[in-house]
Structure formats: C-alpha cells, structure tokens
N, C-alpha and C positions, 0 to 999 in steps of 0.2 A: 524335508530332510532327504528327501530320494533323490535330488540335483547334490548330492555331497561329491563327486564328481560329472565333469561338464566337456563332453564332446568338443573335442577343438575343432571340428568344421562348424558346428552349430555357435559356436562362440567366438568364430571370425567373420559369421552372414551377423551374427547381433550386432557386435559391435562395429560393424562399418558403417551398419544403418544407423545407429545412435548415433557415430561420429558426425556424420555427414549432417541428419538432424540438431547436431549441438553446433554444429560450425554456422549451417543456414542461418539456426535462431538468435548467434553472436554476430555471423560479420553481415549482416541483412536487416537488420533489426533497422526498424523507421526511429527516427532522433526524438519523438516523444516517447517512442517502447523504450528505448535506450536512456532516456533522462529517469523515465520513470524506476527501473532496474537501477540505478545509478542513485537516485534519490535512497530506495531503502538499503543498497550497500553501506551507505555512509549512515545511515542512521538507526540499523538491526545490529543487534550486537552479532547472532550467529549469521552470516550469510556464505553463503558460498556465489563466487561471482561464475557465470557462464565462462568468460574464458581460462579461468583456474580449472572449472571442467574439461573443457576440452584439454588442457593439459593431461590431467590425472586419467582421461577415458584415453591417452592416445597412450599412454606409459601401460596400460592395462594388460595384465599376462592372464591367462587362464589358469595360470599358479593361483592367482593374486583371487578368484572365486570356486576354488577348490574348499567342501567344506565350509561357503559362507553362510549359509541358513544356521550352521547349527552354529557357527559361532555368533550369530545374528541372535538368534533366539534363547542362546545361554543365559545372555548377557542385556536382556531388554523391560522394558518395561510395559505392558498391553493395556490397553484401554478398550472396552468391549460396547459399543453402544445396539441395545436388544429393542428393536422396534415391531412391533406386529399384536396380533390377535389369540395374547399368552397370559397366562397367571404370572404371578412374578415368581410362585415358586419354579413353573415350568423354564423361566427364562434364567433362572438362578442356576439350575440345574443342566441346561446346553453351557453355558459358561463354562460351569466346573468342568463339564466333559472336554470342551476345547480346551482349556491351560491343562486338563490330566493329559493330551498330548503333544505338547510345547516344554515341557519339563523344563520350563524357566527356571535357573539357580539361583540367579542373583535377586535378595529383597532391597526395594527401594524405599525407602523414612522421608527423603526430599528428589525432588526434580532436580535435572537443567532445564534455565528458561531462558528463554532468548528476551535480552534485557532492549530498553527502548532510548537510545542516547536522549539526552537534554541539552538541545539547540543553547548556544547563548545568547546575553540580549542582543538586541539588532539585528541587523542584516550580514545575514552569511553568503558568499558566492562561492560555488562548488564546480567549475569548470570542470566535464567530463573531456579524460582525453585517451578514456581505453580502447575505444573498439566503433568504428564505424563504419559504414558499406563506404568504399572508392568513389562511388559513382552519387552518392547522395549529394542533391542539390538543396537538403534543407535546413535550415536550423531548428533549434527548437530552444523557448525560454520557457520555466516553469520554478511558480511562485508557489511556495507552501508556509503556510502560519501555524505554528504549533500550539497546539492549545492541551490544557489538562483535560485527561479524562475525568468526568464523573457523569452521572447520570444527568444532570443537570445540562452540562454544556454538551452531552452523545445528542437531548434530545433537542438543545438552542440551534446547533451547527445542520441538522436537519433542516429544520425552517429556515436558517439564513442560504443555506444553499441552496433548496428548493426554489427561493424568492427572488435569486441572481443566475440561477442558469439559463433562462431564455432570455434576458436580455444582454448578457454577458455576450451569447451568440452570434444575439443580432446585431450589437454592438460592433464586434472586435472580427466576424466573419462577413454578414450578410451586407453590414454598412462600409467598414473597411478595407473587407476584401483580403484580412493580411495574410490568409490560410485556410486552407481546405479541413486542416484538422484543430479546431477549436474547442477547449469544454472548462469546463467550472465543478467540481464536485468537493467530495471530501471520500477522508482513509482512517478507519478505526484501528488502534491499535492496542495492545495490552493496557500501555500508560500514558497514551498520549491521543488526539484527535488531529486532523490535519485539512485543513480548506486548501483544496488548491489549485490550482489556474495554470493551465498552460495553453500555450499557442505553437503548431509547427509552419514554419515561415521560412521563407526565401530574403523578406526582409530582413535587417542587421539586426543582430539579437539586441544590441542597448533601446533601440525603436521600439522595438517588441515590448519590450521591459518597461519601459515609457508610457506604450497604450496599454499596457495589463495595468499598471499601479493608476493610472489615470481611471480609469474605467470604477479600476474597486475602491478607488478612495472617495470619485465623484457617490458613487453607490453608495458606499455605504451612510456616508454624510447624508444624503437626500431621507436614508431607513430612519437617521436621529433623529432628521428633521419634521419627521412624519409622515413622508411620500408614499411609504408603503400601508400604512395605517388602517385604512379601508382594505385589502387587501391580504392583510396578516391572516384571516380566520380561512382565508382561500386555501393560502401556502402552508399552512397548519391544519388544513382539513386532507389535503395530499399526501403530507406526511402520514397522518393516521391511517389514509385507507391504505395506501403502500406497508405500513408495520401490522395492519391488521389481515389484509390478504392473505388466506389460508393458501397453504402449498397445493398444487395441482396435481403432484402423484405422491407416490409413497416414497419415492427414490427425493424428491426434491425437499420433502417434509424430514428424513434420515440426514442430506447434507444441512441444514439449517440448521439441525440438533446437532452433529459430528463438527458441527467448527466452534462449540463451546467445550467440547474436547479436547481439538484442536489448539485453542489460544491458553486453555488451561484454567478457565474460569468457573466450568462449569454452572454458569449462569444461566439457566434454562426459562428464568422469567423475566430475561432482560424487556423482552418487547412489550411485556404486560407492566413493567416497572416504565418504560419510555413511554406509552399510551397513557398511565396514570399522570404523569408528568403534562406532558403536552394536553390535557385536559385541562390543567390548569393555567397553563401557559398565557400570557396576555402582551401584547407590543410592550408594555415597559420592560421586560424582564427577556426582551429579543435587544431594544435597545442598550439596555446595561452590558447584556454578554457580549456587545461590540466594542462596546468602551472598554470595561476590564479585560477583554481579553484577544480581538481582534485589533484593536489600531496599537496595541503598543507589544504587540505578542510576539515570537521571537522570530522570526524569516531565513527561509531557504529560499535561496534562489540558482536554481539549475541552467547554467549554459552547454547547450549541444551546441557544437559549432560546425557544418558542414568543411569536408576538405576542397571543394573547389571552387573557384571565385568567377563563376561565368558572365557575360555579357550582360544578364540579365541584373544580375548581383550589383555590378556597377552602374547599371541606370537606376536600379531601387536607392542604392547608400547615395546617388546624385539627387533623386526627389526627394528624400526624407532631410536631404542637408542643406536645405532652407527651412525646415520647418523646428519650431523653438522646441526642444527636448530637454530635460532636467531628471532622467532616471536614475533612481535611490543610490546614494555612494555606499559600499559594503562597511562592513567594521571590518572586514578579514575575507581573504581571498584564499579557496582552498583548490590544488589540483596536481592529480598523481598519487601513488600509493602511499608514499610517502608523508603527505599532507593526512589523508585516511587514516591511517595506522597512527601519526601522532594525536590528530581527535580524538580518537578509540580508546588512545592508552589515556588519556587526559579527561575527557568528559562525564558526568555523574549518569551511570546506567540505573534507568529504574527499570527494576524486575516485582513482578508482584509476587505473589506467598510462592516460592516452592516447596511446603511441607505437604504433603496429598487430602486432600480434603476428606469428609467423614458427610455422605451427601445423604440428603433427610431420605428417610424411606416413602416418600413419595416420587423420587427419583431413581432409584434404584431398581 
C-alpha cells in the first residue's frame, strides 16, 4: 500500500525492461516454445497470449498503476500456505495478522476457474500463425492425445510415458536424425491429461507428422502385443521412486504443496493416492488404458511452420519425396484468431468445483 503512487522515472526504467523482456520472449521463442504456448491458448479457457501483452504493457501509463495494490487487494481472494516448525494455533494466528493488514472487502462463496476445453473426436490441426522469429529455420510438429483425468489414467499415463521416452528418442533423434529438439512426455491438467510428442525439424512438418504417428502407433501396438511385459515393473518402479522422492529443501517441498493451491484442488495426498494405485498396477490394466483411451482418444496436432524456405529446406522436401508417407488426415483445420475464438465460444469447458473447499483439520 505505500507504492499507491509511483515515481515516473522509476516506472519508465521498469517498463522498458519488461517491454524488451516480453518482446524477446514473443518474437524469439524457438517453434517447440511457440507450439507449446500455442497449444494451451487454444485449449485454457483463461489465457493471456504474450503478444496481447506486449500490447497492453506498451499502452501502459503510470495513471493506469496509481493506487493498484489497494485496488488489487480490495478486491481479491488470498490463499495462505504456512509451512515450517509451528503449532497450528501459532500459524492460525500469523494469518489472521497478515489479512488484519490487507483489509480485503470483498467475500468470496465461489471462484473463477480456468475451465479445460474438450477436444472433439478425431484429429484436430491447429496451425499456429501468430508470432515467430524472421530468421528461424525450424518447424516444429506436436501431437497431443487428450485423455480424462482421474487418478487411474494421472497414474496409467506415468508408466506409458516413462516406457516410450527413451525410445521415442532414439528413434526419431539418434536414428533419424530429424532434430536436435526431440521429447515424449505428458501435461496434467485440472480435467484433462495429455501425452505428447513433439519434434523441432527442418524437415517438412507432414514428414514429421508421419515419423511421430509411425513411431507411437508401431509402439504402442508392440505394448498390446506384450513387447514391454518383462519390463513393465522396470517402468513402474521409476514412476514410484520419482513420486516418492522426498523434496531436497524447504523452498522445493513449499512449491510442490503451493500448486495444489494453485490448480484449486487442494489435493495434498495426490502422490500418496498415485503410489497406492501404481502398487497395484499390472501390464493388463497399462494395456487397457491404451485401447480405451489412447488409440482412439481425441488429437491435437500443432503446426509451427518456419518463414523461410532455404536451400537446405528444399533438398530435405526433395529426399523425403521419394519415400511413401500417409500422415493422419484432420477432421478440421484450425488457424488464426478467429478460428480460436469460434472453438472457445463452441466447445464444452470443464471446470471442476468453484465453491471453496472446507479442508479437514489435518490440512489446515
């Protein structure tokens, strides 16, 4: 509350520095940073895109942060996470002393929550065409399979992607050669889980697209068939020590805790709830969660497409155009804001509870 007025020299060194920092991190961004940003626009419901940033920070008056704290704090909602070597009355009682000097007015009964679109069936293409460096010579393709969250598939999508990211690599990098930036993972999110693949490449993104589908289809096929089967308790003993590793400071064990506050679920026994799980866990019930919900699951597919077409460009789309390619035909081609915004307004947002939770006295 004591910045309720803000020095105009001090407030044209900040924002020239932000500016410059928001432009680097938009017109610079590598074409997998750029798909990936590009991917949760289209599919968060609140997002603010980088260059709608740079708009609004370049309109920016020092009128416009006269006075924002208080009106920041009038008007908010606080979430207080107390970590340390405290009684719970003691940590009850710093609380109340912090919000007696925040004099928050406004009472909240429900949230806003940032809802998670639901892909339709098939194959989506999401051609990004907002913002890329001049000088990039890369593409980038990037596959995402959307799956439902529930604890079941949090702790299935673990074990399948733990059991495909080193050979995905060696595949599609160390054998192929098609790019320096290769990986396989997955993305958790309030309502949804996501496995997914991408490749940054010089090669023509349909290629690209070609060896990614080629690779996860031969894979996974090989997991029903039983290839991994010996195996399985490997890539499910990895998972375990990974969820079960204890944080290494106090600051890392506080962020771990702070993004079940963050997401709004306040689920604090998630990883004890996935270790029970995965304990039980056996190859048939890895193989199922690929049939129900992997090969027929609903698909993003992200094109970055480099702006210039170099020498190099055309001897790759000349070697690859002998070789026989058959990659996925979309149901629906989306790109520009316009395409975005009609999604948006069209497709079923799940959001989970906004009413505020009542959390057991063992968390509090």
């Amino acid at each position: 509350r004591s910045t309720d007025t803000v020095d105009i020299n001090t407030f044209s060194i900040v924002k020239d520095r932000l500016l410059r920092s928001y432009k680097n991190a938009t017109f610079k961004q590598k074409p997998y940073v750029l798909a990936s940003h590009q991917t949760w626009e289209l599919l968060c419901e609140k997002n603010f895109p980088m260059l709608q940033q740079v708009k609004v920070l370049e309109d920016l008056t020092v009128e416009d942060v006269t006075n924002v704290a208080q009106k920041l704090l009038s008007d908010c909602f606080v979430d207080i996470l107390y970590e340390g070597n405290v009684t719970k009355r003691q940590a009850i009682s710093c609380v109340k002393s912090a919000m007696s000097t925040l004099n928050t007015s406004r009472k909240f009964e429900t949230l806003p929550l940032n809802g998670d679109a639901t892909l339709p069936e098939g194959l989506s293409q999401w051609n990004v065409k907002d913002v890329l460096n001049d000088e990039e010579v890369n593409n980038c393709v990037r596959l995402c399979i959307q799956i439902p969250k529930t604890a079941s598939t949090n702790a299935a999508v673990r074990v399948l992607s733990q059991s495909m990211q080193a050979k995905f690599f060696a595949d599609l990098r160390t054998k192929q050669q098609l790019g320096y930036v290769v990986s396989t993972s997955y993305n958790v999110l309030n309502e949804f889980i996501y496995l997914v693949s991408f490749v940054q490449s010089e090669y023509p993104l349909s290629y690209v697209q070609h060896q990614i589908e080629k690779f996860l289809t031969e894979f996974w096929s090989s997991v029903i068939d039983g290839a991994v089967d010996s195996d399985f308790d490997k890539f499910k003993e990895a998972v375990v020590t990974k969820l079960s590793t204890k944080p290494k400071s106090y600051s890392a064990e506080f962020n771990r805790h702070w993004g079940y506050l963050v997401d709004r679920t306040y689920n604090f026994s998630e990883r004890q709830e996935l270790l029970a799980i995965l304990q039980k866990m056996n190859v048939g019930q890895l193989k199922d969660f690929i049939k129900e919900h992997i090969l027929y699951g609903p698909r993003l597919l992200v094109f970055v497409k480099s702006p210039l077409f170099t020498q190099k460009h055309k001897d790759l789309e000349e070697k690859v155009s002998v070789i026989a390619t058959e990659p996925a035909k979309p149901s629906r081609v989306w790109q520009g804001r316009h395409d975005l915004e009609t999604f948006h307004a069209t497709t079923s947002w799940k959001r989970p509870n906004s009413i505020l939770p009542s959390l057991p006295a063992s968390q509090l």
